[in-house]
N, CA, C and O atoms as CSV, one atom per row, in Angstrom:
chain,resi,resn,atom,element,x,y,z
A,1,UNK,N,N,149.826,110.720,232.229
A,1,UNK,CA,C,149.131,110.986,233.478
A,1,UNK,C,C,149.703,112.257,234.107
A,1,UNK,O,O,150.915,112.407,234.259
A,2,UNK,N,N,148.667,113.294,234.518
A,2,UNK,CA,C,149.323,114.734,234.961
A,2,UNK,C,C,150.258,114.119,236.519
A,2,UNK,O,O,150.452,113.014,237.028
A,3,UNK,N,N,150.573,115.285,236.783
A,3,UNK,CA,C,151.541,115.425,237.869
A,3,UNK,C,C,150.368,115.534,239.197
A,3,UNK,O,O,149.334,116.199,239.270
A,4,UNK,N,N,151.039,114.541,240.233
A,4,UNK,CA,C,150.071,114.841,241.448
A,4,UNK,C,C,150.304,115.899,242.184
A,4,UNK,O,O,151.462,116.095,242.554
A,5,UNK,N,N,149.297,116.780,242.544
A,5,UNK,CA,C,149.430,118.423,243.365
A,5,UNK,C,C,149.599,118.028,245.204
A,5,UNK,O,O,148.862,117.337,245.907
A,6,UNK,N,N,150.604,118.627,245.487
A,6,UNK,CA,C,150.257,118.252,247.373
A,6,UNK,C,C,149.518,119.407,247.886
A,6,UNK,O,O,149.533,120.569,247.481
A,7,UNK,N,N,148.871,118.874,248.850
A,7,UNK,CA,C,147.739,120.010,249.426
A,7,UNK,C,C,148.622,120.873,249.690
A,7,UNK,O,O,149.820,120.783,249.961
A,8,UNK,N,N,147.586,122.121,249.537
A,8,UNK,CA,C,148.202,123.947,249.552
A,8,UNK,C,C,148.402,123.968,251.428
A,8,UNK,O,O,149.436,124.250,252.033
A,9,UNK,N,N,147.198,123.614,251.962
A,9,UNK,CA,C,147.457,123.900,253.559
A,9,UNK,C,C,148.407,122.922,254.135
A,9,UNK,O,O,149.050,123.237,255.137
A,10,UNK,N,N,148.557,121.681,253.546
A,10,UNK,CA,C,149.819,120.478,254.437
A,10,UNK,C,C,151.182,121.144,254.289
A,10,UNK,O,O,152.121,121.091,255.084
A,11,UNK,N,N,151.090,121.974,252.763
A,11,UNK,CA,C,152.948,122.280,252.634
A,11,UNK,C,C,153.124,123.879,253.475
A,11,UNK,O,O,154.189,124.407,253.796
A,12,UNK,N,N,151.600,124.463,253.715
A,12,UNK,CA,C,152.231,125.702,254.402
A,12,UNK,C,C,152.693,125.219,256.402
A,12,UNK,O,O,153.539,125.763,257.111
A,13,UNK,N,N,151.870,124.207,256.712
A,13,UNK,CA,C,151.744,123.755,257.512
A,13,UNK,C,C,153.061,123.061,258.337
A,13,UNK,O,O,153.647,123.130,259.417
A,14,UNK,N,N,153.096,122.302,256.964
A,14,UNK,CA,C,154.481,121.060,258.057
A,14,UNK,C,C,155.996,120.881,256.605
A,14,UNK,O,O,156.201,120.975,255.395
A,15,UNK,N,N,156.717,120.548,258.042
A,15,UNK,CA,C,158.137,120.804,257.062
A,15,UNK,C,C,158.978,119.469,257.508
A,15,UNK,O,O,159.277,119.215,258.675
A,16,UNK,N,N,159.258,118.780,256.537
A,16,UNK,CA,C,159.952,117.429,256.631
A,16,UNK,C,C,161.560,117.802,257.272
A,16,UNK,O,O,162.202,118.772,256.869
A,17,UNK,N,N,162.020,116.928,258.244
A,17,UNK,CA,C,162.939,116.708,258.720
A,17,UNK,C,C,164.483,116.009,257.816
A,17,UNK,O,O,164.458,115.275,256.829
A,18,UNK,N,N,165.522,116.453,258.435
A,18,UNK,CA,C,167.237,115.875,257.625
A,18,UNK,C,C,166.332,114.031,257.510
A,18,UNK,O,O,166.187,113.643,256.350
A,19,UNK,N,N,165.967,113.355,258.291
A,19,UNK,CA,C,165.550,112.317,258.897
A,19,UNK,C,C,164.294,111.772,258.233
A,19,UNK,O,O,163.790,110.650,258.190
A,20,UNK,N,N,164.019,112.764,257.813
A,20,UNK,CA,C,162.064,112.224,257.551
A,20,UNK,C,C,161.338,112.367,258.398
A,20,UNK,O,O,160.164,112.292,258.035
A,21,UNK,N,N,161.554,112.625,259.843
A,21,UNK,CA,C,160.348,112.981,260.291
A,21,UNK,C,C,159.691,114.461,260.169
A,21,UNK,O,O,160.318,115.156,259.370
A,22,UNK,N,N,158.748,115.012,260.676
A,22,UNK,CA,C,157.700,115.881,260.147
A,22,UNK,C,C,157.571,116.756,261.229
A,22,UNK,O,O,157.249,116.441,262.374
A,23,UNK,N,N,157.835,117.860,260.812
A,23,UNK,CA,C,158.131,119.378,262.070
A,23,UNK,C,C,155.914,119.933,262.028
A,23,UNK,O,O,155.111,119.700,261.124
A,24,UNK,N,N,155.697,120.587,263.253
A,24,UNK,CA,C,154.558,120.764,262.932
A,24,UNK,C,C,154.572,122.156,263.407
A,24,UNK,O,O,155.566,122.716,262.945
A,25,UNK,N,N,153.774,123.046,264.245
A,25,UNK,CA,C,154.027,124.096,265.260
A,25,UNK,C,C,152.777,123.778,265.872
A,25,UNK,O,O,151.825,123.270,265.279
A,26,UNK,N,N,152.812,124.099,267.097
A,26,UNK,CA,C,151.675,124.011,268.187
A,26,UNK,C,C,150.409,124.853,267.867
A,26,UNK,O,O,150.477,125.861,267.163
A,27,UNK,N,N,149.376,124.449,268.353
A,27,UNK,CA,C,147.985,125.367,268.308
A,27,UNK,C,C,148.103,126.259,269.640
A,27,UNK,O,O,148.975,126.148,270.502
A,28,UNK,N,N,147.061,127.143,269.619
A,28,UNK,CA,C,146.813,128.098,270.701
A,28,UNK,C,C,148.057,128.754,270.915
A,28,UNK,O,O,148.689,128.626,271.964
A,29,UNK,N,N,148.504,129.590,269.766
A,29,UNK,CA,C,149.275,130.576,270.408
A,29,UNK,C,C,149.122,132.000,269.180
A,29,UNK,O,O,149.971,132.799,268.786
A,30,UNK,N,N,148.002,131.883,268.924
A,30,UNK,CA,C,147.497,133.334,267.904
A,30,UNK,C,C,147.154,134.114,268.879
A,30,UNK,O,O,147.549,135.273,269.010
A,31,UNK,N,N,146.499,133.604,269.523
A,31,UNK,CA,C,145.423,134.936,270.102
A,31,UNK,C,C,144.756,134.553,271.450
A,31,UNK,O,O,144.697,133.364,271.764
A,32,UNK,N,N,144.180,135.657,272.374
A,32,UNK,CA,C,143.949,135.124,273.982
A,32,UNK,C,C,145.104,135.091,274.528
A,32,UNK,O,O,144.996,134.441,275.567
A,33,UNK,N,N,146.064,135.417,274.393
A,33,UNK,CA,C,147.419,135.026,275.104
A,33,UNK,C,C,147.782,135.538,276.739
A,33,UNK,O,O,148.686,135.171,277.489
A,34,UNK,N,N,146.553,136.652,276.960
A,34,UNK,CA,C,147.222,137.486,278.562
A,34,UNK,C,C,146.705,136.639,279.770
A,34,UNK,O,O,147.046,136.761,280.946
A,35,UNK,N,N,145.695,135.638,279.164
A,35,UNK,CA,C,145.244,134.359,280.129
A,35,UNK,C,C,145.736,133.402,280.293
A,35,UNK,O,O,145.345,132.552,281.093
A,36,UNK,N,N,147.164,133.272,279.237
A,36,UNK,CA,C,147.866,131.886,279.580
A,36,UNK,C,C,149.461,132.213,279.805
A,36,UNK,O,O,150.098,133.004,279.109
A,37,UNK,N,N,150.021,131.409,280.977
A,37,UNK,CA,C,150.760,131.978,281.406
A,37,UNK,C,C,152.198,131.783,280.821
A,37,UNK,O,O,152.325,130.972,279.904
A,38,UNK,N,N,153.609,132.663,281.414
A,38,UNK,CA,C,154.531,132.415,280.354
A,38,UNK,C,C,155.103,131.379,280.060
A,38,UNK,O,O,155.672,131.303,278.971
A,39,UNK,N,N,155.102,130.125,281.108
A,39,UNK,CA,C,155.919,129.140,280.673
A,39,UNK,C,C,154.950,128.419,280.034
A,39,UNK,O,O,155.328,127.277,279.771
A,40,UNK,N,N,154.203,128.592,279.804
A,40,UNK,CA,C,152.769,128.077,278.787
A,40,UNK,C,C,153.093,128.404,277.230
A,40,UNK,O,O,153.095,127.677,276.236
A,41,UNK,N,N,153.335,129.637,277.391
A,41,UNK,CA,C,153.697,130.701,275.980
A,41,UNK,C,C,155.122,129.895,275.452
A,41,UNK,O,O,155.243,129.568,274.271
A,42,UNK,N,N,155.958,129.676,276.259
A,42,UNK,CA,C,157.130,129.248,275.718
A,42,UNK,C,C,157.245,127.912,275.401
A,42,UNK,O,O,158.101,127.569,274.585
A,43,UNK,N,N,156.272,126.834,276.091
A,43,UNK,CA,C,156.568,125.688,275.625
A,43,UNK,C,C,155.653,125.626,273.912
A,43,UNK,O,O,155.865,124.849,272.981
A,44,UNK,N,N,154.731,126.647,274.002
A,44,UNK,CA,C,153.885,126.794,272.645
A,44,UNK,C,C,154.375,127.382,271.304
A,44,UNK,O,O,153.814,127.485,270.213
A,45,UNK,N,N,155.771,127.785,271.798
A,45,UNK,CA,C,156.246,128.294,270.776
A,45,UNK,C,C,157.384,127.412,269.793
A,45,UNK,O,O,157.746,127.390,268.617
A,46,UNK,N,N,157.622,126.867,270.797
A,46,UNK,CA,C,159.001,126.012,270.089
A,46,UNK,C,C,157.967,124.678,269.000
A,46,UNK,O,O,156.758,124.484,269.118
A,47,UNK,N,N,158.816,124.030,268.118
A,47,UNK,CA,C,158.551,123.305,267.023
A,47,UNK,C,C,157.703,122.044,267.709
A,47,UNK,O,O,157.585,122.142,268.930
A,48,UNK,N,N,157.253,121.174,267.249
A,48,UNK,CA,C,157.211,119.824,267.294
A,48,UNK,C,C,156.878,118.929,266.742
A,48,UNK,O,O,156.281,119.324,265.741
A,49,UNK,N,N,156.904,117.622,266.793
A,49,UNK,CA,C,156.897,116.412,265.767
A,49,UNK,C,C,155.580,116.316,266.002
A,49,UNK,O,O,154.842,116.636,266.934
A,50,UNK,N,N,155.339,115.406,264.139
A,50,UNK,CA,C,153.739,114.754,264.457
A,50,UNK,C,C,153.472,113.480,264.609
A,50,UNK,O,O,154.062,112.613,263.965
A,51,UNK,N,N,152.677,113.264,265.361
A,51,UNK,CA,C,152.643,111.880,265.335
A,51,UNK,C,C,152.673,110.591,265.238
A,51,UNK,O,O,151.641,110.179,264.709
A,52,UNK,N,N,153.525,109.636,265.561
A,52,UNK,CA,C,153.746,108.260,264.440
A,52,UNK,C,C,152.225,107.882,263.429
A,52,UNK,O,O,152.117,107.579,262.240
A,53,UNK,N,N,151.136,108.076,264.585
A,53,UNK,CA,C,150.488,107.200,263.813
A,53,UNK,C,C,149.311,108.550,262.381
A,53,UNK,O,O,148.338,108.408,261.640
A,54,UNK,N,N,150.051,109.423,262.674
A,54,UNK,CA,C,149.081,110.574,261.771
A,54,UNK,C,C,150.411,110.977,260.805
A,54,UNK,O,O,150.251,111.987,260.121
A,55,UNK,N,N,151.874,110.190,260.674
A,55,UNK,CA,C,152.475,110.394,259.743
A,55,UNK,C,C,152.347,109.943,258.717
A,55,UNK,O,O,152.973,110.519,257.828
A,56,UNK,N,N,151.618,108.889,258.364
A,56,UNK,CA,C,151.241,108.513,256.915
A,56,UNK,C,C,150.038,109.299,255.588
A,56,UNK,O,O,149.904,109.207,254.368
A,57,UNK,N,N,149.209,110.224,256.973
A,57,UNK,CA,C,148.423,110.472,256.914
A,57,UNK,C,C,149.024,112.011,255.522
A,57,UNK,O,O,148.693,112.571,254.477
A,58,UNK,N,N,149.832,111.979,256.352
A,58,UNK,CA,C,150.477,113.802,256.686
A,58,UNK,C,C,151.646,113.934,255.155
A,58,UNK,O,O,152.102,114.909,254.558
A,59,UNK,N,N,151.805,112.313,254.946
A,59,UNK,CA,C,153.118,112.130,254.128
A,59,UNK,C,C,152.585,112.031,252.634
A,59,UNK,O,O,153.118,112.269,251.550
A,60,UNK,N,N,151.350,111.596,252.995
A,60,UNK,CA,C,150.602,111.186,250.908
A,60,UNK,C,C,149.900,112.801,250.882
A,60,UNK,O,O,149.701,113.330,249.788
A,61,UNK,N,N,149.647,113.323,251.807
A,61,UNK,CA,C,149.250,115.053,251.163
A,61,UNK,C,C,150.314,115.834,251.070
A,61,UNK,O,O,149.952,116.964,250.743
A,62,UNK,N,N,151.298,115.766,251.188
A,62,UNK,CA,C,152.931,116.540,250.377
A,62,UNK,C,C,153.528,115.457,249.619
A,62,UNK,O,O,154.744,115.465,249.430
A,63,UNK,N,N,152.834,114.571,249.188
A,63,UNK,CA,C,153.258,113.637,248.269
A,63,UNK,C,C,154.478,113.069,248.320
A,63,UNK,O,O,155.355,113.276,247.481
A,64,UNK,N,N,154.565,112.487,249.094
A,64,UNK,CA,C,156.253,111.761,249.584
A,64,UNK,C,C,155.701,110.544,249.937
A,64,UNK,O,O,154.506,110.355,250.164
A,65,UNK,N,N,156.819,109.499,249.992
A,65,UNK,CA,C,156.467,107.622,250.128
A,65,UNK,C,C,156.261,107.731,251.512
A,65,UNK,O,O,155.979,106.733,252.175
């Protein structure tokens, strides 16, 4: 039986934690940016976790238990 492939966009996307949990990065911070203000910009920049209940989801497309 071949080898299972993990999706191309989940592994550019999200990066597993020391822990197992699942690093993501925020939306809305490409482009439009002179309309949103800076402490807006800064909380959009830093990392964050995904969801308990969209981690199973997130874990069989990078192929991990």
């Amino acid at each position: 039986m071949p080898k299972m492939k993990t999706k191309s966009s989940a592994k550019k996307r999200f990066k597993v934690t020391g822990t197992g949990k699942i690093k993501r990065k925020h939306a809305f911070k490409s482009h439009i940016l002179t309309k949103k203000s800076k402490k807006r910009k800064l909380k959009l920049t830093h990392d964050g976790l995904v969801h308990k209940s969209d981690e199973s989801n997130i874990k069989q497309q990078l192929n991990l238990k």
